[in-house]
LUMKE-856894 format. One record per residue (C-alpha): residue number from 1; chain; x, y, z. Coordinates in steps of 0.001 Angstrom, whole numbers. Layout:
   nr  kette        x        y        z
  NUM      A        X        Y        Z
...
REM end
This chain:
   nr  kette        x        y        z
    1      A  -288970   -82538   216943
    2      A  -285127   -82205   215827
    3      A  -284670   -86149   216098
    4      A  -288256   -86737   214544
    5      A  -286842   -84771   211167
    6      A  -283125   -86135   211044
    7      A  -285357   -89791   211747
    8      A  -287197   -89280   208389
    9      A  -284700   -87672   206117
   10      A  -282531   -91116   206758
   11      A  -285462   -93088   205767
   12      A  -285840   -90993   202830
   13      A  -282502   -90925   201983
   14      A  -282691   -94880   202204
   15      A  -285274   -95121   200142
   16      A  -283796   -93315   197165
   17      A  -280673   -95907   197626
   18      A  -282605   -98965   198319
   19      A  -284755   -97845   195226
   20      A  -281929   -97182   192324
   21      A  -282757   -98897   189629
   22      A  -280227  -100563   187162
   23      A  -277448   -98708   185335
   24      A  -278792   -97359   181362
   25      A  -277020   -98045   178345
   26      A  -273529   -96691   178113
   27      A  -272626   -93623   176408
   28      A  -271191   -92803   173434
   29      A  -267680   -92578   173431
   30      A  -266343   -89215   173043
   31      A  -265301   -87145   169718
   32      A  -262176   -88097   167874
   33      A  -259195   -85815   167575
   34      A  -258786   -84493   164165
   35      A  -256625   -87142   162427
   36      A  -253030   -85884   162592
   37      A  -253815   -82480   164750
   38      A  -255479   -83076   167841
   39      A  -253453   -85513   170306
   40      A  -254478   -83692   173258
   41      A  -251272   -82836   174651
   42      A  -249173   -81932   171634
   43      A  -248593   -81369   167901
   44      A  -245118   -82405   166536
   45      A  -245817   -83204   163227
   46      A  -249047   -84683   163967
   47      A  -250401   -87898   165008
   48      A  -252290   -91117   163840
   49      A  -256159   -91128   164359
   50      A  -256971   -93045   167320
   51      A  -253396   -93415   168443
   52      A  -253582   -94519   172213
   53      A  -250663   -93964   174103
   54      A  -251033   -97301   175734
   55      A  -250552   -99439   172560
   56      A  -246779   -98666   173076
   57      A  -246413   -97285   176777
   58      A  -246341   -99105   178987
   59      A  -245965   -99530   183057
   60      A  -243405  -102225   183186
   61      A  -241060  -100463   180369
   62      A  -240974   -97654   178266
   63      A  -242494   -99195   175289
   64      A  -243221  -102683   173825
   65      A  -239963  -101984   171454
   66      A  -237558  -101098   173881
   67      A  -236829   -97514   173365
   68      A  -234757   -96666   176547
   69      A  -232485   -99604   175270
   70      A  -232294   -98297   171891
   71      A  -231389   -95053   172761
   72      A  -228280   -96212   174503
   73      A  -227101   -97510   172071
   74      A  -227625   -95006   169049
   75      A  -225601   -92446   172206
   76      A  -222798   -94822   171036
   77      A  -223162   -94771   167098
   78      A  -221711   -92163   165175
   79      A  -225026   -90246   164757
   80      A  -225127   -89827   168782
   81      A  -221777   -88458   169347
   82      A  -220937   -87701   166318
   83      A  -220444   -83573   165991
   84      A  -222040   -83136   162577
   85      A  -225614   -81543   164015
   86      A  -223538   -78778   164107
   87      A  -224280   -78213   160161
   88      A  -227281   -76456   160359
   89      A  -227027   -74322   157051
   90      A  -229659   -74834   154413
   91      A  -227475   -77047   152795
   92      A  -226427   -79455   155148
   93      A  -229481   -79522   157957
   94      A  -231446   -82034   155962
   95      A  -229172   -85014   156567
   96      A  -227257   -83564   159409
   97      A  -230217   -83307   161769
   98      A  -233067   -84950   162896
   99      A  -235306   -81778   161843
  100      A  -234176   -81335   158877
  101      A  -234200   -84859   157438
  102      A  -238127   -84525   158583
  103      A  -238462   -81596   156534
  104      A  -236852   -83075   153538
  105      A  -238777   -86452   153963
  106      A  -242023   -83824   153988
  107      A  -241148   -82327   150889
  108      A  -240592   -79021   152832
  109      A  -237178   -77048   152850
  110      A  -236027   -74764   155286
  111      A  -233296   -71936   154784
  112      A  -231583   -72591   158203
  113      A  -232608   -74308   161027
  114      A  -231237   -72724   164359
  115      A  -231384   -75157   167128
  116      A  -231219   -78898   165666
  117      A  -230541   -82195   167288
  118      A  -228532   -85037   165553
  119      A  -230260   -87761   163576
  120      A  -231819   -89904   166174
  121      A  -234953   -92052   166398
  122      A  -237583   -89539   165185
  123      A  -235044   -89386   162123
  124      A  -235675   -92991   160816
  125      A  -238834   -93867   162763
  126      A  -242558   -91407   162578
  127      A  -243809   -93760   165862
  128      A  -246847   -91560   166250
  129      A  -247373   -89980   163262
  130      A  -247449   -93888   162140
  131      A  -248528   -95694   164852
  132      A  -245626   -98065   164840
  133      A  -242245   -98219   164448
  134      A  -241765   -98641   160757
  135      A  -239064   -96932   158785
  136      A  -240125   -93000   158040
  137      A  -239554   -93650   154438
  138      A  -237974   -96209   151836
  139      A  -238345   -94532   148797
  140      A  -235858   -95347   146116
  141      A  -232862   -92764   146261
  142      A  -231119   -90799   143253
  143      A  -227255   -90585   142975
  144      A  -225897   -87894   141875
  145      A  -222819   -88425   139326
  146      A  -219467   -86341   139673
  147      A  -217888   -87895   136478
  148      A  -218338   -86148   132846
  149      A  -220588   -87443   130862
  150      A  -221888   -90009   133553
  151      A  -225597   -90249   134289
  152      A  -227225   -90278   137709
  153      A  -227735   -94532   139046
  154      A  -230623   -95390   141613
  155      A  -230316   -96873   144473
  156      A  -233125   -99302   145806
  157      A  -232129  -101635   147875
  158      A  -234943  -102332   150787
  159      A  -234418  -100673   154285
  160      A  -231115   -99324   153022
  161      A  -232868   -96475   151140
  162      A  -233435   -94573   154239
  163      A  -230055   -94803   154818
  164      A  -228721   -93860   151848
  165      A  -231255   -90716   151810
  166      A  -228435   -89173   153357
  167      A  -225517   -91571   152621
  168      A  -225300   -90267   149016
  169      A  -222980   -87782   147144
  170      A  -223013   -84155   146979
  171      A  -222556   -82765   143768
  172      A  -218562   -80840   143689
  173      A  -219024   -77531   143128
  174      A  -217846   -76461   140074
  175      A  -216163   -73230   138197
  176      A  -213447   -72117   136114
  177      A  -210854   -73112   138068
  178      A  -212115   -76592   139395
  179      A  -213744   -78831   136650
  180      A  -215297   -82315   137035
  181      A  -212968   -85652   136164
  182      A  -213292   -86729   132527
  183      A  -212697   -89820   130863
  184      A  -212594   -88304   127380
  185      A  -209762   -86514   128030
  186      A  -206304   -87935   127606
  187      A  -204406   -85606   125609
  188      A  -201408   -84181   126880
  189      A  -203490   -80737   126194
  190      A  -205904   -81257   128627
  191      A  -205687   -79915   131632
  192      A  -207761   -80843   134714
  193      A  -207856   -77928   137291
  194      A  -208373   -78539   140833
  195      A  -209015   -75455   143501
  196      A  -210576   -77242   145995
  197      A  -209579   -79184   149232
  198      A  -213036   -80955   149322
  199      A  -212398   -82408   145318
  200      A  -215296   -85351   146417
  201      A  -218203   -86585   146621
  202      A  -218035   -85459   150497
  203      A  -218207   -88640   152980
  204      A  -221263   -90073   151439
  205      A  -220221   -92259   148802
  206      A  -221352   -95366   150664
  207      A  -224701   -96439   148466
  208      A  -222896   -95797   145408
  209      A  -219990   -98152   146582
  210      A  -222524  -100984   147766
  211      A  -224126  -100591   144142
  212      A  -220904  -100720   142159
  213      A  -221245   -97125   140872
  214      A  -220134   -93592   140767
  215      A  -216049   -94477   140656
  216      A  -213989   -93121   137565
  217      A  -213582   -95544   134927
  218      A  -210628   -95204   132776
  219      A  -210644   -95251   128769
  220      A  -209779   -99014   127939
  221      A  -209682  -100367   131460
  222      A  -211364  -103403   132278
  223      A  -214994  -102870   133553
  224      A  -214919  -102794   137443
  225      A  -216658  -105612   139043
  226      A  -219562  -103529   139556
  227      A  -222605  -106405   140553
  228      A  -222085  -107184   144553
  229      A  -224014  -109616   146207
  230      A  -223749  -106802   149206
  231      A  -226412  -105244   147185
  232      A  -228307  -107917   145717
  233      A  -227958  -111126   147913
  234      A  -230872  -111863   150326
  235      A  -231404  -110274   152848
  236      A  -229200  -107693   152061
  237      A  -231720  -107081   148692
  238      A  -233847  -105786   150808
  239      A  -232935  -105151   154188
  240      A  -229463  -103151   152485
  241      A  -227434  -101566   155110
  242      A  -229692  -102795   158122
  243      A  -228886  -106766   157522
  244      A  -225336  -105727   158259
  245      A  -224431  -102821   160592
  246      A  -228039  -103433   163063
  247      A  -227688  -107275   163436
  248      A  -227639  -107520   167461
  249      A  -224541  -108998   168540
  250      A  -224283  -112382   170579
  251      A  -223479  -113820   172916
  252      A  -226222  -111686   174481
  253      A  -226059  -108630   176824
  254      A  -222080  -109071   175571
  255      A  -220985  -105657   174645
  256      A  -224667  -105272   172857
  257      A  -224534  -101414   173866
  258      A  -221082  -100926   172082
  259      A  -221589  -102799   168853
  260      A  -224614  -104040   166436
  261      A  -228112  -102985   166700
  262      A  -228716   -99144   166722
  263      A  -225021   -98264   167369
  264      A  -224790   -99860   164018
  265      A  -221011  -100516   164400
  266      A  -219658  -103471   163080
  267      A  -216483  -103437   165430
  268      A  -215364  -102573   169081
  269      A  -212299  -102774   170945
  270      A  -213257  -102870   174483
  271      A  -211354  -100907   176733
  272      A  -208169  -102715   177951
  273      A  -207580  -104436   175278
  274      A  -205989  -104615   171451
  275      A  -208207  -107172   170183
  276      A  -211517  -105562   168515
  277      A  -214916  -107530   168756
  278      A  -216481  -107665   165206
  279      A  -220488  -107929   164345
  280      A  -220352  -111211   162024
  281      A  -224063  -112236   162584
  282      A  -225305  -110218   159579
  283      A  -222027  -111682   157226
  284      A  -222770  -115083   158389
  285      A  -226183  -115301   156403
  286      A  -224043  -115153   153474
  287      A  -220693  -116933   154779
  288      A  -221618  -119364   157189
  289      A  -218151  -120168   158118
  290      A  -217201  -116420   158096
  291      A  -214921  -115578   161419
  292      A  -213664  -112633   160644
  293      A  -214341  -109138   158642
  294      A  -211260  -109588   156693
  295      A  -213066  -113116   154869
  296      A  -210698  -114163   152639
  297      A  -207982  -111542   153080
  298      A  -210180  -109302   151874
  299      A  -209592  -106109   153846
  300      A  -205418  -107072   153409
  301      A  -205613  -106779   149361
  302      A  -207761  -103749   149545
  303      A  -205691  -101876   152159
  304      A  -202188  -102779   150159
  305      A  -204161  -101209   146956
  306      A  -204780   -98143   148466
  307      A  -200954   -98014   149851
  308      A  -200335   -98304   146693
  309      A  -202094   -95450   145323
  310      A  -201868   -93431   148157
  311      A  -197721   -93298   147968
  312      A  -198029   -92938   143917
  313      A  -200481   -89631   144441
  314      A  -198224   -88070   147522
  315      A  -195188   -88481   145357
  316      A  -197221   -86289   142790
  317      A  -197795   -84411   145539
  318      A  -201484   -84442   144985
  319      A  -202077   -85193   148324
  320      A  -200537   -85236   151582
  321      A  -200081   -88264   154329
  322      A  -203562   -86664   156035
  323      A  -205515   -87503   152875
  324      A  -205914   -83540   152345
  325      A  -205699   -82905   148602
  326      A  -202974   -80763   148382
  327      A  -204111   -77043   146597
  328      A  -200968   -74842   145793
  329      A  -201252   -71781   147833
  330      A  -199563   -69462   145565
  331      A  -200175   -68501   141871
  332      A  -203670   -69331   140954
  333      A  -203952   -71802   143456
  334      A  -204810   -74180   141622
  335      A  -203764   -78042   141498
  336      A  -203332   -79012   137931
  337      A  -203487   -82499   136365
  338      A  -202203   -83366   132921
  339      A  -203216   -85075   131122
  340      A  -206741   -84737   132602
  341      A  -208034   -87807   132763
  342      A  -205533   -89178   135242
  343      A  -207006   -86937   137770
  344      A  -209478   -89991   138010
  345      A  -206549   -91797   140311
  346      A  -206943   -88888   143014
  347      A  -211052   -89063   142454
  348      A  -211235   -93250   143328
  349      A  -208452   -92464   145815
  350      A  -210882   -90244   147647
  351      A  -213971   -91408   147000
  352      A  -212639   -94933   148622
  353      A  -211152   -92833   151729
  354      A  -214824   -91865   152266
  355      A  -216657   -94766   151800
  356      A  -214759   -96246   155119
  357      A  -215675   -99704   154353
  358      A  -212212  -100912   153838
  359      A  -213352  -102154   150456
  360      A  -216235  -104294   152263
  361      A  -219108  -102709   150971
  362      A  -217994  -104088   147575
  363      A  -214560  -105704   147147
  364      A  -214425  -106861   143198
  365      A  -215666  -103159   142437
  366      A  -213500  -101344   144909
  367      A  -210292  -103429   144474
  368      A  -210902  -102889   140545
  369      A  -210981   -99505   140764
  370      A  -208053   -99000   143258
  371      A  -205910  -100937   140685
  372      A  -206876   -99663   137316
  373      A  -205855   -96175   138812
  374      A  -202212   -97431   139917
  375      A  -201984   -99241   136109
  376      A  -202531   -95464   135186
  377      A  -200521   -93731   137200
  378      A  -197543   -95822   136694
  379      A  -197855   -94992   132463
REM end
């Protein structure tokens, strides 16, 4: 009887197989995440509606754009091993972090943020709040002035806005015992007072020196050469800062983790040796026949300027070898200039230190400027 009843539940069983009829229509896919919440596995500033992880993942690399590879070389840039993440006050975390340059991008400002990382790719790139790898933002930038009487410029050049969001002035800090530079005054009356060591626009000056702006101009100077084709020339007009310091470098896989691309340096000296390796891809959609940095003794005239200048403000003992503007430590402590107005020599002399360029982001405007403050000096 027990063989008789496993025999027919096997024919049953069969029969139910044998029988299936053909799949139904398929389902409906399931519900969408709520567009910029709901990822499924996390919620960093939310992501794109229907982002798949798959349209950038994937199994033979880490994405279609090469992150891994990118990464390596921003560890070698001056954002990667840089120490300035350290500046995590209100005041500084926006640009100094990759937090709080999100937050200021956001239109939201925080106090203090207490464990930050330094600007890295979710800096300049919002992959899955976006969906791709476009630039977070390229909105035109606002530069602040330091000079009396001087109004704010703009700086819109492509790309390079992103940079600059951060590669701007600060405004000096200002009292009664350190004043702004002023072109208005000459007189042997007028007394510029100086209290502090950081008498700058801090270290970034660099869109206002690609734009030809933001540098003291003396009273009856010649106008600085203040229109660069750095800033205006295809594809620097709108690719700005990008065109130049991310060009890869060739011949490939030849020092391309030490120089170009997201390390974003335009030089390396490999170890071993005394020579340095320069980026001229970007320069040579300009200057075709361009085979070094220093085209046309460029970086030579602008580094004699500053020699110049530099030895005419130590011997005034404005400054010291270092570059440290030099405040008195007795008295009032208090570096005076008279007559005011040639406190403009130490402000260009500074302001040219911190660009870094070597006079390359602009050389008529730079050079100009270096030289009308020696013609002043040496009244």
């Amino acid at each position: 009887m027990k063989n008789v009843l496993i025999a027919l539940t096997a024919i049953a069983l069969f029969g139910l197989i044998a029988c299936e009829g053909p799949a139904g229509p398929a389902g409906k896919d399931g519900t969408t995440g709520v567009a910029g919440k709901d990822a499924g596995f996390v919620y960093f500033e939310g992501f794109k509606a229907d982002l798949k992880c798959s349209s950038c993942h994937n199994a033979d690399s880490d994405t279609i754009n090469n992150v891994a590879g990118r990464a390596i070389q921003w560890a070698n840039s001056v954002h990667g091993s840089g120490t300035a993440s350290e500046e995590n006050r209100s005041s500084c975390v926006e640009c100094h972090s990759t937090e709080g340059f999100i937050e200021k991008v956001n239109g939201t400002y925080l106090t203090e943020i207490m464990t930050v990382t330094p600007p890295g790719c979710f800096a300049c790139h919002a992959p899955h709040k976006k969906g791709d790898f476009s630039l977070r933002t390229t909105a035109s930038v606002s530069l602040t002035s330091n000079i009396t009487g001087v109004s704010a410029s703009t700086f819109n050049v492509g790309k390079g806005n992103l940079c600059v969001a951060c590669h701007r002035p600060r405004p000096i800090t200002t009292s009664t015992t350190t004043m702004l530079p002023d072109p208005t005054k000459t007189a042997t009356t007028d007394t510029l007072k100086v209290a502090s060591s950081r008498w700058y626009g801090h270290y970034g000056v660099q869109g206002q020196v690609l734009t030809g702006a933001g540098a003291f101009q003396f009273q009856g100077a010649a106008t600085y050469g203040s229109t660069s084709p750095h800033s205006t020339a295809a594809p620097i007009s709108t690719d700005g800062c990008v065109a130049c310091h991310m060009a890869d470098y060739s011949p490939a896989n030849a020092y391309g983790n030490k120089i170009g691309g997201h390390t974003m340096h335009v030089s390396y000296t490999p170890e071993g040796s005394t020579t340095a390796v320069e980026l001229l891809n970007g320069c040579k959609s300009c200057h075709s026949s361009i085979t070094k940095l220093d085209y046309n003794s460029k970086i030579t005239t602008f580094k004699a300027n500053m020699d110049t200048l530099k030895k005419l403000l130590v011997a005034k003992n404005w400054i010291d070898t270092l570059d440290a503007i030099k405040i008195p430590t007795t008295g009032d402590k208090t570096l005076k200039i008279v007559p005011a107005s040639r406190g403009g020599a130490l402000f260009n002399y500074m302001m040219m230190v911190h660009d870094g360029s070597k006079g390359i982001h602009n050389p008529a405007y730079t050079n100009d400027l270096v030289r009308a403050s020696i013609v002043e000096l040496r009244k």
